[in-house]
C-alpha positions in Angstrom: 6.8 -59.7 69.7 6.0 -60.1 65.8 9.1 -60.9 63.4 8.8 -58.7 60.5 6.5 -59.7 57.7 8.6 -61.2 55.3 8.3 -61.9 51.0 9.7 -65.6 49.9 11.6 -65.8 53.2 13.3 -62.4 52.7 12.5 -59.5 55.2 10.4 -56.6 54.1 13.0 -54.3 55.4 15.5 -55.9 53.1 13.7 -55.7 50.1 12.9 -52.1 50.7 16.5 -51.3 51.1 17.3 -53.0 47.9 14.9 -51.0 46.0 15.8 -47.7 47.4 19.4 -48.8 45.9 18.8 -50.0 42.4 15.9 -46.4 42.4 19.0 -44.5 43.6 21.8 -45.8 41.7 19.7 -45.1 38.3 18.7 -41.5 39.2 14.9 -42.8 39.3 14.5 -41.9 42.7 15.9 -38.6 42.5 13.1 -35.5 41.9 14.8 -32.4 41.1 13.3 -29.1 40.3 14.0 -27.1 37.7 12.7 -24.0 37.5 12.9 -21.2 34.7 15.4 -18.4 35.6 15.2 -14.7 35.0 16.8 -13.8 32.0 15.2 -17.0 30.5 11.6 -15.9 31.3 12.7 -12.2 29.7 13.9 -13.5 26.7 10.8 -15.8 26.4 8.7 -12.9 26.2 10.5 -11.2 24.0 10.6 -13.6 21.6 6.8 -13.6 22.0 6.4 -10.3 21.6 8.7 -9.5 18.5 6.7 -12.7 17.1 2.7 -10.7 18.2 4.0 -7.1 16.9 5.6 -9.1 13.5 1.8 -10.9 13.2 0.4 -7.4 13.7 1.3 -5.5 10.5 1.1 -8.6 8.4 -2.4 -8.5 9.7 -2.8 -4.9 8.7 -1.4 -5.4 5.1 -3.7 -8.1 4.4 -6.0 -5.5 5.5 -5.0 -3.2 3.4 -4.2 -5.4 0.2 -7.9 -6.7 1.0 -9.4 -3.0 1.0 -7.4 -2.2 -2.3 -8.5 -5.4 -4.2 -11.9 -4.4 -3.8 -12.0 -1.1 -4.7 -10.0 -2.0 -7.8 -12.6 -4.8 -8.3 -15.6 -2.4 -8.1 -13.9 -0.1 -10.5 -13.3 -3.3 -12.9 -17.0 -4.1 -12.9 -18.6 -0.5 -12.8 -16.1 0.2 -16.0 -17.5 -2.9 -17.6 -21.1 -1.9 -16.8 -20.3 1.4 -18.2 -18.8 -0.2 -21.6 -21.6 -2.6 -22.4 -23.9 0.0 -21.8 -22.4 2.1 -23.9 -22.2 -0.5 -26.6 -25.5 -1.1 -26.5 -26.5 2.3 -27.5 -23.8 4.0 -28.5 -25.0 7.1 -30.6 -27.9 7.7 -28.3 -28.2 9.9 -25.3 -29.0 7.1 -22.5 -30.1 8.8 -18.9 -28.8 6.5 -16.7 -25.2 6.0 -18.5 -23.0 8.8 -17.8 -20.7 8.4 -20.7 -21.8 10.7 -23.7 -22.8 9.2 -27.2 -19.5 7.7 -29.1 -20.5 10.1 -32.3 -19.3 13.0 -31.2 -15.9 13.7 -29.8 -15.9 14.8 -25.9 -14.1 14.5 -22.5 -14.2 15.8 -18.7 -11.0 15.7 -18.1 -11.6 19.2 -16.2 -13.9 17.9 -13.5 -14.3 14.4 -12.7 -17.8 12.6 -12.5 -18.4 11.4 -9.3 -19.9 7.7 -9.0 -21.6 5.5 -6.1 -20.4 1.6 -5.2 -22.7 0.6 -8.1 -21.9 3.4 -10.7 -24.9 5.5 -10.4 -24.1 9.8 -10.8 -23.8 11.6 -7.8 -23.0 15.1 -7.1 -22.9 14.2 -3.2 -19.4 13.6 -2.5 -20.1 11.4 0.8 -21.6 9.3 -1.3 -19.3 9.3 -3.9 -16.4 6.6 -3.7 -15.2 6.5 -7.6 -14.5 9.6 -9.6 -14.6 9.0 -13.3 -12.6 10.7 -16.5 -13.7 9.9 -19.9 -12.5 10.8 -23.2 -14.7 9.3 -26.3 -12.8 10.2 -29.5 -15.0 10.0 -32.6 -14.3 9.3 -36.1 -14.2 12.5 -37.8 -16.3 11.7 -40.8 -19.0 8.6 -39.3 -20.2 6.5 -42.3 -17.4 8.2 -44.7 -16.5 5.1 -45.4 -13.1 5.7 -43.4 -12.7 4.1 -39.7 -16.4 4.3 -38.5 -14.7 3.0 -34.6 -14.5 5.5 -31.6 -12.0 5.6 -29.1 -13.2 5.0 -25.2 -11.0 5.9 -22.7 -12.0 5.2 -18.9 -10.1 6.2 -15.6 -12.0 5.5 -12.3 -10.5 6.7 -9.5 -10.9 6.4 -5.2 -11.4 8.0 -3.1 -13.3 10.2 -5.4 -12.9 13.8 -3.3 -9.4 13.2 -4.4 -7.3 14.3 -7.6 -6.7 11.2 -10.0 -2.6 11.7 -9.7 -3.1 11.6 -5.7 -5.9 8.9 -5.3 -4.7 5.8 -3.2 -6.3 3.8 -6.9 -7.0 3.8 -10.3 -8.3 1.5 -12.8 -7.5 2.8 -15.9 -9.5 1.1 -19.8 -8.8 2.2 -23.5 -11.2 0.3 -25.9 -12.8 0.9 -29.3 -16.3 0.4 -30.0 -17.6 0.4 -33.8 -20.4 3.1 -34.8 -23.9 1.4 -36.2 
């Protein structure tokens, strides 16, 4: 019969017992299980799902803040648009500006124009998405020698099917512009 292999003299069995007690005494040999239990599994997805529903409706007021800072920027520009076109010509009848000459005193304030995205007239309401309210205040006596400067006030509104104290936006503009 064979003697047990041996390492420097010492007996392989020896050694391995040694291991096994230095592994054992230092909790290294030890492989323990933990698992999750119940209640911490429940409360895990809770957590997860108060987090998801609190992501959703940030997510839809970005949305909505988004949606509102454009229409507000569209009523910005088409107001502009409207105001250096008006400047431009401002005691002549221009077609394709809705605003009336600045030497005569007028306003709509009874029905709203309706306006596309880019500012064009429409009497279509599906394709209307601004509503428009002027008021143009002229000097009373142009060239009098008085104040020869009109008054321009501008309110778009969306949607524009709506009445300008219930739309969900306005952009409202008050500027004077000086007769030729």
């Amino acid at each position: 019969m064979n003697p047990p292999p041996t390492e420097m003299g010492v007996p392989s069995t020896f050694l391995h017992m040694k291991l096994f007690r230095i592994l054992h005494h230092h909790n290294l040999f030890r492989f323990q299980r933990h698992a999750f239990t119940l209640v911490e599994v429940v409360i895990a997805i809770g957590i997860f799902a108060f987090a998801g529903v609190a992501l959703i409706c940030l997510f839809s007021v970005a949305l909505n803040a988004n949606r509102d800072s454009i229409s507000y920027f569209q009523a910005a520009t088409i107001a502009k648009s409207l105001l250096v076109t008006r400047r431009s010509v401002p005691a002549s009848a221009f077609p394709q500006c809705p605003l009336p000459p600045i030497n005569v005193s007028a306003e709509n304030e009874s029905v709203p124009l309706l306006l596309t995205a880019e500012g064009a007239v429409t009497t279509n309401t599906s394709l209307a998405s601004f509503g428009l309210i002027y008021r143009v205040t002229a000097p009373d006596q142009p060239g009098s020698g008085g104040s020869d400067i009109a008054l321009i006030s501008l309110l778009l509104f969306w949607p524009a099917g709506a009445l300008p104290e219930n739309a969900l936006g306005q952009y409202e503009v008050v500027t004077a512009i000086a007769l030729p």
